[in-house]
PyMOL CGO cylinders between C-alpha atoms (Angstrom):
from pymol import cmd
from pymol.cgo import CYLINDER

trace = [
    CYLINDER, 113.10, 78.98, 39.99, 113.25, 81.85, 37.58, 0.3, 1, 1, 1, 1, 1, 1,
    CYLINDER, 113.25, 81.85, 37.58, 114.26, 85.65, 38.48, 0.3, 1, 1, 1, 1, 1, 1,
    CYLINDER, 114.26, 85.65, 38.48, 114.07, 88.09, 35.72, 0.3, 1, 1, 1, 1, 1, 1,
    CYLINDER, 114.07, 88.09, 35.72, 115.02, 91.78, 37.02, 0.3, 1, 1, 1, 1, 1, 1,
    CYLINDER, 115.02, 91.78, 37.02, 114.64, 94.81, 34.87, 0.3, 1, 1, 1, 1, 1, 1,
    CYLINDER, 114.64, 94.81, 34.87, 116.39, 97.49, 36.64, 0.3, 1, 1, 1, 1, 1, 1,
    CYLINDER, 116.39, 97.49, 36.64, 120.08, 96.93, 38.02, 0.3, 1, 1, 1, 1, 1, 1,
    CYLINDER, 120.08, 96.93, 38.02, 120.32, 97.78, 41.20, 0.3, 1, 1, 1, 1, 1, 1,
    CYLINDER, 120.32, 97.78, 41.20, 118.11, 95.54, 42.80, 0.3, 1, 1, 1, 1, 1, 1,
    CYLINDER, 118.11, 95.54, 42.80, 119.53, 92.42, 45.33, 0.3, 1, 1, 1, 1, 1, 1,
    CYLINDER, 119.53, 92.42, 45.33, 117.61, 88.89, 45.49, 0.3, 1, 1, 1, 1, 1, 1,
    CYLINDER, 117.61, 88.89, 45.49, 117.11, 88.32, 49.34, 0.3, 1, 1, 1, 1, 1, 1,
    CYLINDER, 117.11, 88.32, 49.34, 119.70, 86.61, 51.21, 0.3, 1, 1, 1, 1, 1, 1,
    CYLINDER, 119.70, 86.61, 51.21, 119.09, 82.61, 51.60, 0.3, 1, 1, 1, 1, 1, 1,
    CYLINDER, 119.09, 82.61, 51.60, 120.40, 79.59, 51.96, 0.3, 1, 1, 1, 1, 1, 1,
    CYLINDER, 120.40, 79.59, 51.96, 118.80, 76.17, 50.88, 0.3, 1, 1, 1, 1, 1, 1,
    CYLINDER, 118.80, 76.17, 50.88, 119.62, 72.13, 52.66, 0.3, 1, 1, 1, 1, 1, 1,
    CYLINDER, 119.62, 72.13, 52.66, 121.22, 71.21, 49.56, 0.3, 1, 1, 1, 1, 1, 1,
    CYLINDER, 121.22, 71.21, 49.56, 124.05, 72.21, 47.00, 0.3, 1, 1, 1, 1, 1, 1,
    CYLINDER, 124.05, 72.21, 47.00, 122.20, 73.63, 44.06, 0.3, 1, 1, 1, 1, 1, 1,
    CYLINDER, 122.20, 73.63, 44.06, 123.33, 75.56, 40.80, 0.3, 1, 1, 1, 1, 1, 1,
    CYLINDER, 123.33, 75.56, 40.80, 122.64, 79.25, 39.83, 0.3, 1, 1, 1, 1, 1, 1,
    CYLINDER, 122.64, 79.25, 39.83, 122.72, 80.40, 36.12, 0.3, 1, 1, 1, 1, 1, 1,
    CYLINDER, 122.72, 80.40, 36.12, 123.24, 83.92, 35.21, 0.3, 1, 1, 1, 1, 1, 1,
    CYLINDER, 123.24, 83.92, 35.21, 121.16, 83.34, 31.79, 0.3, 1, 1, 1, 1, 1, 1,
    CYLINDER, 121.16, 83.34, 31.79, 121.37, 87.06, 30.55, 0.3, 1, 1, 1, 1, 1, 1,
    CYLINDER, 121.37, 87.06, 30.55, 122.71, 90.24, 31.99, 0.3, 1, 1, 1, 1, 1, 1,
    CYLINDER, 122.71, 90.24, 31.99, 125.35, 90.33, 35.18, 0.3, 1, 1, 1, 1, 1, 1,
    CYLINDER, 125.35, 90.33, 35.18, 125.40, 89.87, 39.09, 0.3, 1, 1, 1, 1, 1, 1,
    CYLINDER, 125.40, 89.87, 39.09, 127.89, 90.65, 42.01, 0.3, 1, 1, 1, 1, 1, 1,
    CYLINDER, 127.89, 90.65, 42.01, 127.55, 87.47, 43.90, 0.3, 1, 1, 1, 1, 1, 1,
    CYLINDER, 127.55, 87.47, 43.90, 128.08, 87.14, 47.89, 0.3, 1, 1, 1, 1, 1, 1,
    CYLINDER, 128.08, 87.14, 47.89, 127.92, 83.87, 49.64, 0.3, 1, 1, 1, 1, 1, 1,
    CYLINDER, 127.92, 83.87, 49.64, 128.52, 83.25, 53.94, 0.3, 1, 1, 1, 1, 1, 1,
    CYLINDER, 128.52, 83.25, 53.94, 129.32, 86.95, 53.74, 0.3, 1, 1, 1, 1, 1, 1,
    CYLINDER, 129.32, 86.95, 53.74, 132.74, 86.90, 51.31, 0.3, 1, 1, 1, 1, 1, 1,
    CYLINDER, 132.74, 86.90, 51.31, 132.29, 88.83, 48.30, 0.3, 1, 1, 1, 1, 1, 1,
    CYLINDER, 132.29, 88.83, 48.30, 132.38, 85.98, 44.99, 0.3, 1, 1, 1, 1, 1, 1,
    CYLINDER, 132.38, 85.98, 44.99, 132.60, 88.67, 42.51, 0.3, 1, 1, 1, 1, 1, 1,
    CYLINDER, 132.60, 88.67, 42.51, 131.30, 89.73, 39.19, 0.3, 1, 1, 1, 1, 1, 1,
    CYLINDER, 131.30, 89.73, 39.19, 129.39, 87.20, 37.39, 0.3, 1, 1, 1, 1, 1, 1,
    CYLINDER, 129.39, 87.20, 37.39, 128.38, 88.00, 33.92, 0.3, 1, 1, 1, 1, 1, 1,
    CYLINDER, 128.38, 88.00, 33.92, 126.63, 85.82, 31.69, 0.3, 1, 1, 1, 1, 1, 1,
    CYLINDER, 126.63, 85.82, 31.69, 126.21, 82.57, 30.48, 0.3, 1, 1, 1, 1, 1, 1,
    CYLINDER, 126.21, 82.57, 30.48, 127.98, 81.79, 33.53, 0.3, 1, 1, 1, 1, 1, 1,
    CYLINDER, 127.98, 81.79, 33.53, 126.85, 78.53, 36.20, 0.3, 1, 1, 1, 1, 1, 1,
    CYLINDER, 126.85, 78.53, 36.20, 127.69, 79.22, 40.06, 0.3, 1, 1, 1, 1, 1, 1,
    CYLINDER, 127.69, 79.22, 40.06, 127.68, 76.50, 42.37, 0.3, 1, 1, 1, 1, 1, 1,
    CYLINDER, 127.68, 76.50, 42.37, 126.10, 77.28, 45.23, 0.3, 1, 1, 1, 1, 1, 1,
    CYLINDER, 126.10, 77.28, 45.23, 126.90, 74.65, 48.41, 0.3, 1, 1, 1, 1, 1, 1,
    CYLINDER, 126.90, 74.65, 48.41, 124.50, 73.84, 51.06, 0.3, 1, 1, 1, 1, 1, 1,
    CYLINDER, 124.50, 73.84, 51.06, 123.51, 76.12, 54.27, 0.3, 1, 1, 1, 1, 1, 1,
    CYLINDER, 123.51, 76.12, 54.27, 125.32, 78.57, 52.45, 0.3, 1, 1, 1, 1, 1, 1,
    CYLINDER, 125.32, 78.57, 52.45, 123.83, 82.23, 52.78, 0.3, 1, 1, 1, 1, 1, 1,
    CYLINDER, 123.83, 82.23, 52.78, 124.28, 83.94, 49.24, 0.3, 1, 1, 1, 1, 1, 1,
    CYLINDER, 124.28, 83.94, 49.24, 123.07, 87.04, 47.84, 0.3, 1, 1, 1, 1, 1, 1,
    CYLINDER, 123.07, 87.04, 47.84, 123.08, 88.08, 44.32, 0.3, 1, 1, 1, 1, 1, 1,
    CYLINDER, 123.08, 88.08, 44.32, 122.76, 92.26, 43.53, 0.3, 1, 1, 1, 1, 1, 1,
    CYLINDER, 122.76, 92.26, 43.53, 121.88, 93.02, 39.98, 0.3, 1, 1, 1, 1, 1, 1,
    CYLINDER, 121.88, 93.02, 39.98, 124.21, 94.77, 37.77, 0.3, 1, 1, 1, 1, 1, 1,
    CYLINDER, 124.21, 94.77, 37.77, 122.70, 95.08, 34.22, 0.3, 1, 1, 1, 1, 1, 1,
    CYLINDER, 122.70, 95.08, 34.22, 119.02, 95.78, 33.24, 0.3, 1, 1, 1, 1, 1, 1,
    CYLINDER, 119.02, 95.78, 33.24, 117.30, 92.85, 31.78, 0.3, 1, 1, 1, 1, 1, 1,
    CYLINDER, 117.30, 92.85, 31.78, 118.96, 89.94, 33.99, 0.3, 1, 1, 1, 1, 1, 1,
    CYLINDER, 118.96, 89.94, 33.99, 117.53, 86.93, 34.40, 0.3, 1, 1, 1, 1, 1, 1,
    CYLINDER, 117.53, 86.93, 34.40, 118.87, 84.17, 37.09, 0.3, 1, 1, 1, 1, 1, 1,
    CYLINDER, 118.87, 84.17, 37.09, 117.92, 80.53, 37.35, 0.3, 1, 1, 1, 1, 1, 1,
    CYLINDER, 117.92, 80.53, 37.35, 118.28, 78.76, 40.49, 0.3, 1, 1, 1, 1, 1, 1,
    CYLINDER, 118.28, 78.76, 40.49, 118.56, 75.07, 38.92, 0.3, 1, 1, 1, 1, 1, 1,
    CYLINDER, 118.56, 75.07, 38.92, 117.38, 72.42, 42.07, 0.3, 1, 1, 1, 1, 1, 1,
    CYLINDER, 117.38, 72.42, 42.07, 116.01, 68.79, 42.09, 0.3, 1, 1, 1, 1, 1, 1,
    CYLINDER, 116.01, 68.79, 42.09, 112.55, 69.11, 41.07, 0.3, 1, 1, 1, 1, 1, 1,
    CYLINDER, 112.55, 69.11, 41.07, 112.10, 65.47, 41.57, 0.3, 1, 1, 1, 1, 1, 1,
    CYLINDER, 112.10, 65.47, 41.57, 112.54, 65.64, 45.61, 0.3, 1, 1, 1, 1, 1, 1,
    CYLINDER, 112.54, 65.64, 45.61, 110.43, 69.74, 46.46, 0.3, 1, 1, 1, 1, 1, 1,
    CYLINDER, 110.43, 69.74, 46.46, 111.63, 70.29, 49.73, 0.3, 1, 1, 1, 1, 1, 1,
    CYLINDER, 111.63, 70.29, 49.73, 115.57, 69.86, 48.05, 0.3, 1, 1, 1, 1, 1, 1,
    CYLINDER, 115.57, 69.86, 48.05, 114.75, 74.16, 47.12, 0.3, 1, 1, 1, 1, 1, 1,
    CYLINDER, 114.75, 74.16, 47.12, 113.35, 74.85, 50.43, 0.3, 1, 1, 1, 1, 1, 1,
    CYLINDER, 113.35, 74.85, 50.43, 115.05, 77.61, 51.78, 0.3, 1, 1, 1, 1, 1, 1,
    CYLINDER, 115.05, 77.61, 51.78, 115.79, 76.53, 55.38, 0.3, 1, 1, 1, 1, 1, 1,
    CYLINDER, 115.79, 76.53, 55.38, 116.98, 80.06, 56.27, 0.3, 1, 1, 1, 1, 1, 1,
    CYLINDER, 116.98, 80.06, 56.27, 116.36, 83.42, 55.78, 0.3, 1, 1, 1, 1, 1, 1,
    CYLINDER, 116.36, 83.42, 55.78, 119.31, 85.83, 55.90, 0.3, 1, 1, 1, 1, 1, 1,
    CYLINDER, 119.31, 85.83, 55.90, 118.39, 89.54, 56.53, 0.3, 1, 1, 1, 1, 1, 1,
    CYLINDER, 118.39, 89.54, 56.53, 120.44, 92.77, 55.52, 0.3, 1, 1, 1, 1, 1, 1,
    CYLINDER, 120.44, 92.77, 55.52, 121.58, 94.59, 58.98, 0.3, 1, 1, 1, 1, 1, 1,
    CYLINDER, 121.58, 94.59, 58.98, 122.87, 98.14, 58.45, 0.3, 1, 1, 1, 1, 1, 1,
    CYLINDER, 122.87, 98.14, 58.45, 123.70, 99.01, 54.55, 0.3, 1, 1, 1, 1, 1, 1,
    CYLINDER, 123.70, 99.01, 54.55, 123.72, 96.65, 52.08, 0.3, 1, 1, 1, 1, 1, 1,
    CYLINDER, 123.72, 96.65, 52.08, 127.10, 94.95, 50.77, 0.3, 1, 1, 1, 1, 1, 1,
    CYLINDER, 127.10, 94.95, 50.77, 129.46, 96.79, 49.06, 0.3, 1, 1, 1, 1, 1, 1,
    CYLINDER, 129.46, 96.79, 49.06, 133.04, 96.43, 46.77, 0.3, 1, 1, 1, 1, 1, 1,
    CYLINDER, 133.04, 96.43, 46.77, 135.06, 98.95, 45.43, 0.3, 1, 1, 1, 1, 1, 1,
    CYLINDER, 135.06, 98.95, 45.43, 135.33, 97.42, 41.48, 0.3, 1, 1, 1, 1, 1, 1,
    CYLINDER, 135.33, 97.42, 41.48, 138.88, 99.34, 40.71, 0.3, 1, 1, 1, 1, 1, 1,
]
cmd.load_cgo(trace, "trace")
């Protein structure tokens, strides 16, 4: 799966998938949340591995980013998204000083 986002700003919905899968940060820079923890800044070319059943949310912080969300196409329901993860209350924030 493929995720380009032309204004920072924007977050990719909260998931989680059945399997360990990778994330690429091909061009431009994300923070990066996963079970709740903040990650921190990922800028790229930079892989993230994401395990499985684990919630993680990505908020863009440079115009132009694109994210790839590498999974076994061989075996489709291995990028299922088994859950959901909604936002309550504000989004996430970190103080970056």
């Amino acid at each position: 799966k493929s995720y380009f986002i032309a204004e920072p700003g924007m977050y990719l919905p909260q998931h989680s998938h059945r399997y360990d899968h990778t994330t690429v940060v091909a061009s431009g820079a994300i923070e990066v949340w996963q079970d709740d923890a903040y990650d921190g800044i990922y800028e790229a070319p930079r892989m993230i591995l994401i395990r499985a059943g684990t919630k993680h949310l990505f908020k863009v912080l440079k115009a132009g980013t694109m994210i790839l969300c590498i999974h076994n196409a061989s075996r489709p329901e291995v990028a299922a998204v088994i859950a959901e993860h909604e936002i309550v209350g504000t989004a996430p924030q970190h103080d970056h000083t």
